[in-house]
Structure formats: C-alpha cells, structure tokens
Steps between C-alpha positions, in 0.01 A plus 500: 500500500828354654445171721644576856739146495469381892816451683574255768652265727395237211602106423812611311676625788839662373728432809506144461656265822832419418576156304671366899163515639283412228657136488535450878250710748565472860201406672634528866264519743621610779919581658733723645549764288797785504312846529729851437473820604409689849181559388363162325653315824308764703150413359546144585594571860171712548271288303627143501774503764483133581621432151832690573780231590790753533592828377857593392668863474840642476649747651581551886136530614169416339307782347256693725202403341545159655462592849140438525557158454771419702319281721436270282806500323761515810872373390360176370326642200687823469838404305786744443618413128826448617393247735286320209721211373508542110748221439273282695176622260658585186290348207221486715172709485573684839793703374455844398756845474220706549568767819213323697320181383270239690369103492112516433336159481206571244161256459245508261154422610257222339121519371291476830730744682424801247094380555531549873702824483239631229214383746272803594697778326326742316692693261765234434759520197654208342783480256527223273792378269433283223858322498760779526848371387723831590559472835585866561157581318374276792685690764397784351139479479514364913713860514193673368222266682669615818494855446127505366440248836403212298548220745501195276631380187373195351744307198437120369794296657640357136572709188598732753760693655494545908740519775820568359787738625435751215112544577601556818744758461319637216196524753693649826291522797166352318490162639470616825138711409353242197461131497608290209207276459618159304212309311445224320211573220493942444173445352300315741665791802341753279161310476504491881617859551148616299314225733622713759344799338856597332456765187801335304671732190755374257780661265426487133466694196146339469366704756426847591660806668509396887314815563211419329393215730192520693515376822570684861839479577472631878349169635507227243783231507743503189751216373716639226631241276861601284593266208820389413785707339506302193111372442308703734169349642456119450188394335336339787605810774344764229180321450490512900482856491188754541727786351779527292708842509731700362754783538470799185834623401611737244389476146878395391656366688608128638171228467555364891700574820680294711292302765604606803521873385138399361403371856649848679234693275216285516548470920530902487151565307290261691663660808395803392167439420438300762598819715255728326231247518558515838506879552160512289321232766 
C-alpha cells in the first residue's frame, strides 16, 4: 500500500528571508513608526490611541471616519498633506504618498510584563517565534494573531527580526491588539509558560496531525512555538515541547509552506476547535 508522505510547515521552509536581512536583522525595540491606510491608522486610534503622534490626509477635509476622534486629534494632530512639510522630512521615516498616513510610536514588552498580563487567565494563547528573519512574515503572523485575538507574541531579541518599517506595514493595525514580547533565552520562556500550566505545541515533521492531540482546548492555556524559515525548530526549543504538530497537505505537492501562511492555518484550527470544545462544555 502507498505511504501517505506528510506535508508541512517543515525546517526547509521554501520562502527563504531575503540575503538583506539575513546578514543584518533589525532588532529595534521600540519607535515611531509610519502606519498607511484609513483603516490600519483607525485600529490604532481605537485600541492604542496614545501611541498616535499625528495623523496626515490629503484632500480638503479629513475622511468621515475620523470624526469620532476628533477630540483628541483637534488641528494639532490632524495635518492636511499640503500643510505637511515634505522638503523639511524628505529621507526621513515620516514621509509617505499614501492618501492618509499617521506617526505610531510602537514598544515591545519584556519577560515579567507578559507573566503579569498572563496572570489569572484561563484560556490564554501564546504565539511563539523561534527567530523569524522575514520581517513581513513577522508582520504577518501579528496580522493573523490579531484577528484570531491572540494578545501576545513572544520572539528571542537576537537572531531575530522585530520592529522594522516593513513588519509594520506588513502587519497594519496589529500592533495596536498584540504585544511583541522581546526575550532573552526562548527556551527558558517556554519552560516557564508550562510552570504556569501552559500546553506548549511545536511545528515539525516529527510530530503528528494537530488534530490528533489530546488535551481540552476550551480552558487549557496554549503557547505555539513557529521555527524559523530556513531551520525550523532549534534543538533546545523542540526538546521543550510536550507536542510537536503538523499540517497534512496533498499527496504531491510542495514538502512545506511558508511560515506565516503556516501560522494563519495553524491559528485557524485551534480556533476552531477550541470553539467546538467550547460548544460541547
């Protein structure tokens, strides 16, 4: 009989970080960051409005959707384009031709701040990156954090890519709903996490078919640990693991899938089953 051959998000990762990034990740923790678009400016200004320095637009009048938070805009922080100087700016990072655009200043948090935010919570879920190098596969996997409502994203601080303009823009509105969490040693986080009675589940073609795990879902905490595009899991983060996981594809077809696409999946089925592990209570 014909071996079923598992496909995954695997170590070999096909969409590889380009060469730029590979030599020299940003590791920026925290800045003002240019944010496009009505409606990624929008989520900051309802979720993290105190992070919003100003907000420019062109045009004769901003758009409607803005009058909600005129108050704390006023004239100050509400700039016609044409009154924006780009000579002044040009070169800088707070420049953009987009038809509305705004300042965000962006901070990741440290260790002991995700402890005391995951203090008491039942039912928490934790992403984990096990040094990303892509920052738009960053951006995108906050993107998809903040749409599942996965409030914090923990990443080692070297080896690995974090605040930068293009996981930013890549993420939109996310920073405003997840917290980057910066650490030192991924490992000993995810030692702590199942101290805390964390369930923690890694990526690898080691493993089994996520949906095969036995454990409730509904009220148990999960961390959810993503390797790298190139190597996957590290050695010391997979032995930390209870489960490892993986996605089935096709019979033929391509051996892995990009992280972040990877990370949009694996967010969706846990969702999922969390939800009828709920219903079933």
């Amino acid at each position: 009989m014909k071996e079923h051959k598992k496909k995954a998000f695997s170590n070999k990762s096909r969409n590889h970080a380009p060469k730029s990034v590979k030599t020299s990740l940003e590791a920026k923790t925290s800045g003002s960051f240019v944010v496009e678009g009505l409606s990624a400016v929008l989520e900051y200004l309802k979720y993290k409005q105190e992070s919003v320095d100003f907000v420019v637009y062109k045009g004769s009048r901003p758009p409607s959707e803005l009058k909600e938070f005129s108050s704390f805009l006023g004239n100050e922080k509400l700039i016609p384009a044409a009154q924006y100087n780009l000579e002044q700016n040009e070169g800088s990072e707070f420049v953009s031709h987009s038809p509305l655009w705004a300042s965000v200043r962006i901070k990741t948090k440290e260790e002991e701040e995700l402890y005391r935010d995951l203090a008491g919570v039942k039912g928490a879920f934790v992403l984990c990156l096990d040094h990303i190098t892509d920052p738009r596969n960053l951006g995108a996997i906050l993107r998809t954090a903040a749409f599942y409502g996965i409030k914090h994203v923990v990443a080692p601080k070297n080896r690995q890519v974090l605040l930068t303009g293009s996981s930013v823009a890549t993420a939109q509105g996310a920073f405003a709903l997840v917290d980057l969490v910066v650490v030192t040693n991924l490992s000993r986080v995810i030692e702590e996490l199942k101290k805390r009675s964390f369930w923690v589940l890694g990526t690898s073609l080691k493993g089994k078919p996520l949906e095969e795990i036995k454990v409730s879902l509904a009220e148990e905490n999960l961390a959810f640990v993503l390797g790298s595009e190139e190597k996957g899991l590290s050695h010391g983060v997979e032995k930390s693991c209870d489960w490892l996981v993986f996605l089935d594809g096709a019979e033929v077809a391509l051996d892995s899938l990009n992280v972040s696409v990877a990370a949009g999946i694996f967010c969706d089925r846990i969702h999922q089953m969390r939800k009828n592990a709920l219903k079933s209570t």
